[in-house]
C-alpha positions in Angstrom: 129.9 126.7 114.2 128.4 127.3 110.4 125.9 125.3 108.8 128.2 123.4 106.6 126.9 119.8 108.6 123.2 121.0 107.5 123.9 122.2 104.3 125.7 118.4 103.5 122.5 116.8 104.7 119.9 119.1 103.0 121.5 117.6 99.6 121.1 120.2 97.3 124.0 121.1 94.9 124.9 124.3 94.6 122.7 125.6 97.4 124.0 126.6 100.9 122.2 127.3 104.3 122.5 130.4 105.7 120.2 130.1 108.5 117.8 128.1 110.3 114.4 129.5 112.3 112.7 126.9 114.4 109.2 127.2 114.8 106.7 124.4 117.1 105.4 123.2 114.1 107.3 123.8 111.1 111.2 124.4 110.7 112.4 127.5 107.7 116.0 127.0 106.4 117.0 129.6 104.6 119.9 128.7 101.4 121.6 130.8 98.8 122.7 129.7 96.0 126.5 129.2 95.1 127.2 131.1 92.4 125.3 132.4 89.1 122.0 131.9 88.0 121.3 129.4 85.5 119.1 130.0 82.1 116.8 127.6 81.7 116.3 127.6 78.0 120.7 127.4 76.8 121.6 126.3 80.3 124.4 129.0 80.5 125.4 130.8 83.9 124.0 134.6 83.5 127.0 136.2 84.5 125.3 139.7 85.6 124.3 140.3 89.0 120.4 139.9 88.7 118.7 143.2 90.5 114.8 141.7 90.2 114.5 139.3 92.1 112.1 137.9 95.4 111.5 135.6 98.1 109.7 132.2 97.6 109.2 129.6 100.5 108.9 125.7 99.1 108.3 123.0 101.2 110.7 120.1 101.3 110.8 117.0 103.2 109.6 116.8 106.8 112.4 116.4 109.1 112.2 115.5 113.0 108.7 115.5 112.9 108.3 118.5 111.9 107.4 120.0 108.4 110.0 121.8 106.4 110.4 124.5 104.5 112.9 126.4 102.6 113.3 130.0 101.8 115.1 131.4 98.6 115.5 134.3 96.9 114.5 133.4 93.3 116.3 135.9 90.7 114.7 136.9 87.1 117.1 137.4 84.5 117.5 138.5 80.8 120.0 136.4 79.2 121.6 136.6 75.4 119.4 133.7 73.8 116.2 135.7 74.6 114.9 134.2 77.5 113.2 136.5 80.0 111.9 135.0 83.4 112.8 132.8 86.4 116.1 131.5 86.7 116.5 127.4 86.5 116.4 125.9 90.1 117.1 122.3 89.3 115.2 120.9 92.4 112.4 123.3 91.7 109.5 122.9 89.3 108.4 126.0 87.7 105.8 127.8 89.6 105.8 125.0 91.9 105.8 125.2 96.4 107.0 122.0 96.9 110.5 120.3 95.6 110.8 118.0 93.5 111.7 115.4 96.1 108.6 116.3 97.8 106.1 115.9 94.7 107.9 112.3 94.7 107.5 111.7 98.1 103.8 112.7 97.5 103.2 110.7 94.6 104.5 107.3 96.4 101.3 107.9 99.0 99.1 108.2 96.3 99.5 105.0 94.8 98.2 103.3 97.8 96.0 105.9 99.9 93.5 108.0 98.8 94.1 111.6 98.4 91.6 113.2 101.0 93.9 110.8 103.9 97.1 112.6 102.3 96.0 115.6 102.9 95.4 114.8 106.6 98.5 113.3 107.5 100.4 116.1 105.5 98.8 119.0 106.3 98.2 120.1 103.3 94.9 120.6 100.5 93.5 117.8 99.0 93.6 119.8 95.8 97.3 120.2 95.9 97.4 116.0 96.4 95.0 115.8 93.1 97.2 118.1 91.2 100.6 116.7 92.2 99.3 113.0 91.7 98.0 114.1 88.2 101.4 115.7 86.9 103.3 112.8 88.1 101.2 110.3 86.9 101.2 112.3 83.2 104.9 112.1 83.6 105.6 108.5 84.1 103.0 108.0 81.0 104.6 110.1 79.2 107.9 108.3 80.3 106.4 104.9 79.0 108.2 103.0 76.4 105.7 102.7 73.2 103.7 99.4 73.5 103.1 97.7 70.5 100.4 94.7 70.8 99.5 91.9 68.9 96.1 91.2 70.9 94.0 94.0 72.4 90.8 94.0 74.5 88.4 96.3 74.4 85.4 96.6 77.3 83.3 99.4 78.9 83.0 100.4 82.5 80.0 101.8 84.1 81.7 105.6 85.2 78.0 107.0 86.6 74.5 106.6 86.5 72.3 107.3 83.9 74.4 104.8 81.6 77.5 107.1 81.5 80.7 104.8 80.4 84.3 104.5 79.8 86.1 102.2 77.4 88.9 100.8 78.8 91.8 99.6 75.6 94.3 96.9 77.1 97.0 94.6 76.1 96.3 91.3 77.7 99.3 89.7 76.9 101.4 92.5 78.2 99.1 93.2 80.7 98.9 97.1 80.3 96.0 99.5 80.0 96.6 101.5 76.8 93.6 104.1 77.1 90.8 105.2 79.3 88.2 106.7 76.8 85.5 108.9 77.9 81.9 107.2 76.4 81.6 104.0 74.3 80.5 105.3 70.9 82.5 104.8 68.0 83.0 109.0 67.8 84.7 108.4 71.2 86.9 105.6 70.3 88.4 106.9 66.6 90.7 109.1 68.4 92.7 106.8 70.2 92.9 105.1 67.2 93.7 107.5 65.2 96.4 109.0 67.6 98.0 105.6 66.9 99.1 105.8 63.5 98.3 103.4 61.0 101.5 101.2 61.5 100.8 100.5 65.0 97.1 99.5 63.9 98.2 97.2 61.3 100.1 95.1 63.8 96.4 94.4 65.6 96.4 90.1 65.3 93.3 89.8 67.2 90.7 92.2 68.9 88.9 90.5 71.7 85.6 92.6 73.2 81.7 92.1 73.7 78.6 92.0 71.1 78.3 96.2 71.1 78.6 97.3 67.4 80.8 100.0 68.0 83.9 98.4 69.8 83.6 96.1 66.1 82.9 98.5 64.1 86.0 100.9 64.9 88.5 98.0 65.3 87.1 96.8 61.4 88.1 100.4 60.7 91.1 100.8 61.9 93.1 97.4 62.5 92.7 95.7 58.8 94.4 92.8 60.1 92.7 92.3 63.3 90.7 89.2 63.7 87.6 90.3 66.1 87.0 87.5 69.3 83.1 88.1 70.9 83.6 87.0 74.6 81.7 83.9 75.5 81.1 84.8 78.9 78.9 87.6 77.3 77.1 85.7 75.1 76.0 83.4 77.9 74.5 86.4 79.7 72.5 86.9 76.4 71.2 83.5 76.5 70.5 83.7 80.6 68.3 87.0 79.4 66.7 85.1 76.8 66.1 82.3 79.1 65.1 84.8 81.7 62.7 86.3 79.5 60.9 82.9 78.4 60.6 82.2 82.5 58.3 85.5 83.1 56.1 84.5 79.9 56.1 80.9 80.7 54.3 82.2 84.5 52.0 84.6 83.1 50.5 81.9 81.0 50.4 79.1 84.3 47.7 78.8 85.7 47.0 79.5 89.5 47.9 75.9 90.9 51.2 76.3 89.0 52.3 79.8 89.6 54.2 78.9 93.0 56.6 76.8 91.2 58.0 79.4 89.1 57.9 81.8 92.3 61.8 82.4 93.3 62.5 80.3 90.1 65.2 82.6 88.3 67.9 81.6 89.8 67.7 78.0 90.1 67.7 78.3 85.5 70.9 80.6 86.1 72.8 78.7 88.0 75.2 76.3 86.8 74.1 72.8 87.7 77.0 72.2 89.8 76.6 75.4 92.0 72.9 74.4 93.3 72.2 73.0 96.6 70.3 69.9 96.8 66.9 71.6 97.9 67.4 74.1 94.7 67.5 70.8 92.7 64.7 69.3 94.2 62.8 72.9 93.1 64.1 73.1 89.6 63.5 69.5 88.7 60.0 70.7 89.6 59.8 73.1 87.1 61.1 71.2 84.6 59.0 69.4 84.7 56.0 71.3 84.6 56.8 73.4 81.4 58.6 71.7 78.5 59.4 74.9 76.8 61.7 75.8 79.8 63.0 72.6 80.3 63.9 72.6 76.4 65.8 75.9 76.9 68.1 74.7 79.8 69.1 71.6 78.4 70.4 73.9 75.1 71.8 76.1 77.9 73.8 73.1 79.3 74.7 72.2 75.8 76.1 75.9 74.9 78.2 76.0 77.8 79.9 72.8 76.7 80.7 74.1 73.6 83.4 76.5 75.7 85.0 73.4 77.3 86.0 70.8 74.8 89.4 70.5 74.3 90.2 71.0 70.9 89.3 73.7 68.1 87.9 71.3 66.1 85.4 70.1 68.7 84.3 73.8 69.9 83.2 74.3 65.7 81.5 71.4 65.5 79.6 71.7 68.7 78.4 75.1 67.9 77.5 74.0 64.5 75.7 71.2 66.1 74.2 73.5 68.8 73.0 75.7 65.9 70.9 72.8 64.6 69.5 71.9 67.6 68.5 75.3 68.3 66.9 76.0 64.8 64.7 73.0 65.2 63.1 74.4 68.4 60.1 76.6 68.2 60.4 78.7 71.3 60.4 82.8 70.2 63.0 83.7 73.0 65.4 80.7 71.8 65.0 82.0 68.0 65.8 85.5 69.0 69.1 84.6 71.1 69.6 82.4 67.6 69.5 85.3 65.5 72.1 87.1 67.2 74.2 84.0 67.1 73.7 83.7 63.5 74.4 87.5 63.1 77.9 87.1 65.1 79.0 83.7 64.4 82.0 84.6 62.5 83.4 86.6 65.5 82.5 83.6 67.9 84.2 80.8 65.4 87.3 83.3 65.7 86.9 83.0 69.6 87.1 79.4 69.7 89.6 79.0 67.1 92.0 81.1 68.7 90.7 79.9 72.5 90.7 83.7 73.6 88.3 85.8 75.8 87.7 88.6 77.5 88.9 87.6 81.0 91.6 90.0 81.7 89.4 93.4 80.6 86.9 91.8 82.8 89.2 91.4 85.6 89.7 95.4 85.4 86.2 96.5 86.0 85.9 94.9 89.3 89.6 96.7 90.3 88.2 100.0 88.3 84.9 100.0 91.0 87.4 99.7 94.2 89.2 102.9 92.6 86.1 105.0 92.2 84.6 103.8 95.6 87.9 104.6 97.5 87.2 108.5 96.3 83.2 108.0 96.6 83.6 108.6 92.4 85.6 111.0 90.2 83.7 114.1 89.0 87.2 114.5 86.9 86.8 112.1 84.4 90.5 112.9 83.4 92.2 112.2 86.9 89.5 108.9 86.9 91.6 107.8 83.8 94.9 108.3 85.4 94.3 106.7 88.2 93.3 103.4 86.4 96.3 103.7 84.2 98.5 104.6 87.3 97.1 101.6 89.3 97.2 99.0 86.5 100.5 100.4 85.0 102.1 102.2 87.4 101.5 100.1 90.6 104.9 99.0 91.6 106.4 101.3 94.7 109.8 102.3 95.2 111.6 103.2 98.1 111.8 107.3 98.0 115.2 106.7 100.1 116.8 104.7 96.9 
């Protein structure tokens, strides 16, 4: 009996098996190919019978629990459009040891297991899981239909210690990462900018990102018609600093009967109101009472955060303007200071509330971003750190590798 039954189930067109050695661990089928060899550059059959030629073993598919591998003789040929190398092996990457089918398979795993616990299970390195996920994540980008945003949102990531970021670019409404950029300076963002073109800049509505002068200053640059949004949730951490930082002066100027009440205190100004449990109330009621300067803050605190929830744009403007005037008529140094950079970004913070848009969804990334780098204990690639956040924001979505 022949190996036409194996040959029909290896599935590879054109290809034949000629034999079969079965080892414990590992089965070798050796094909031919039917035929001529194919050019890979004009795609015509080189008619001559190739003399140089040699003997590569790929691995394919495991099959009855044991690995697979395949055994070809790979022929180089000269052919009349000038091409001079490896003939075209359509299942077969060039310079590849694994099929195509096989890098697919490969890639599948990736998306939901780390790389070291592929390696294990397969058999194989951990640098040949890094290298495979990389080219086929590179692929499927490059694959990508051209998104063309009307929003985007811009927001670093903390990528190491010793203040070492990324800038991650998204589309909110489509809910796509555009770019991972290495650093947060404007230097490191211009490129992706620039790589854009100018039309696909000039269709920027609205550019939604934190207080740091850089993300504003290269969107300014680049997207003329880009309305720039400051997120409120990071303004309120500015006002909890400044707040914070009027706490610690408050209780080095108490005096030593007072100093346990602002002991453990920092939370309890934090909080919201609503969050506190009834002995945490008891405590900062305490408190407030005790220093007026403090108790002045919180209440503008309380009155900032409402400015977030009314229900019309007309309501948010007037309650910051009306926030603004409360604040100017208090004497406090931290409140004046948290002021000032109100005053300085107010423009960007009336665009916020007119148009009722944050920073929600590039702040929902970071948290997914620090499950990423903890399932590999960090990246010391920073590019295979930025394909993996595309691949698992963008390219999430498994398909069966039978279909």
């Amino acid at each position: 009996m022949g190996f036409e039954p194996l040959t029909e189930l290896l599935g590879l067109p054109g290809y034949i098996v000629k034999a079969i050695l079965k080892k414990e661990k590992e089965i070798v089928l050796t094909i031919e190919r039917v035929g001529f060899p194919i050019c890979p550059i004009c795609g015509q059959l080189f008619m001559k019978a190739p003399k140089d030629r040699r003997l590569q073993k790929v691995e394919d598919l495991s099959i009855f629990g044991k690995r697979c591998f395949l055994q070809i003789d790979k022929y180089r040929i000269e052919c009349s459009c000038g091409y001079c190398g490896a003939e075209k092996i359509e299942w077969l990457e060039k310079y590849e040891r694994v099929t195509v089918r096989y890098q697919k398979w490969i890639y599948a795993f990736c998306k939901r297991m780390t790389g070291k616990d592929i390696s294990i299970i397969f058999g194989i390195s951990k640098h040949l899981v890094y290298r495979l996920d990389k080219e086929s994540i590179q692929k499927e980008i490059d694959a990508q239909k051209s998104i063309e945003p009307k929003r985007i949102s811009i927001d670093e990531i903390s990528r190491k210690k010793g203040h070492r970021y990324a800038t991650i670019i998204s589309a909110p409404n489509e809910r796509k990462i555009l770019d991972v950029v290495k650093g947060r300076k404007k230097a490191d963002l211009t490129p992706f900018f620039k790589g854009k073109g100018s039309e696909w800049c000039k269709g920027i509505e609205l550019a939604s990102m934190d207080a740091w002068r850089a993300f504003r200053t290269v969107v300014t640059t680049y997207c003329k018609n880009a309305e720039v949004c400051y997120d409120h949730f990071h303004l309120s951490q500015h006002f909890s600093k400044a707040i914070d930082k009027l706490r610690i002066n408050e209780a080095l100027k108490a005096e030593k009967t007072d100093k346990e009440v602002y002991k453990g205190s920092r939370w309890l100004l934090l909080k919201n109101p609503e969050n506190l449990k009834e002995e945490q109330k008891t405590d900062l009621e305490k408190l407030l009472k005790l220093n007026e300067n403090i108790s002045i803050a919180y209440i503008l605190r309380d009155k900032f955060r409402e400015i977030f929830k009314a229900e019309t744009v007309d309501d948010k403007l007037h309650r910051l303007t009306d926030w603004m005037s409360d604040a100017r008529s208090v004497k406090i140094p931290e409140i004046t200071g948290f002021l000032k950079k109100i005053e300085r970004w107010e423009p960007y913070i009336r665009n916020s509330l007119k148009h009722g848009y944050s920073n929600a969804f590039a702040e929902g990334l970071n948290n997914k971003v620090r499950v990423i780098q903890r399932m590999a204990y960090g990246y010391k690639d920073f590019e295979y750190l930025r394909l993996k956040i595309i691949q698992q924001f963008n390219f999430r979505d498994v398909r069966s590798v039978f279909d």
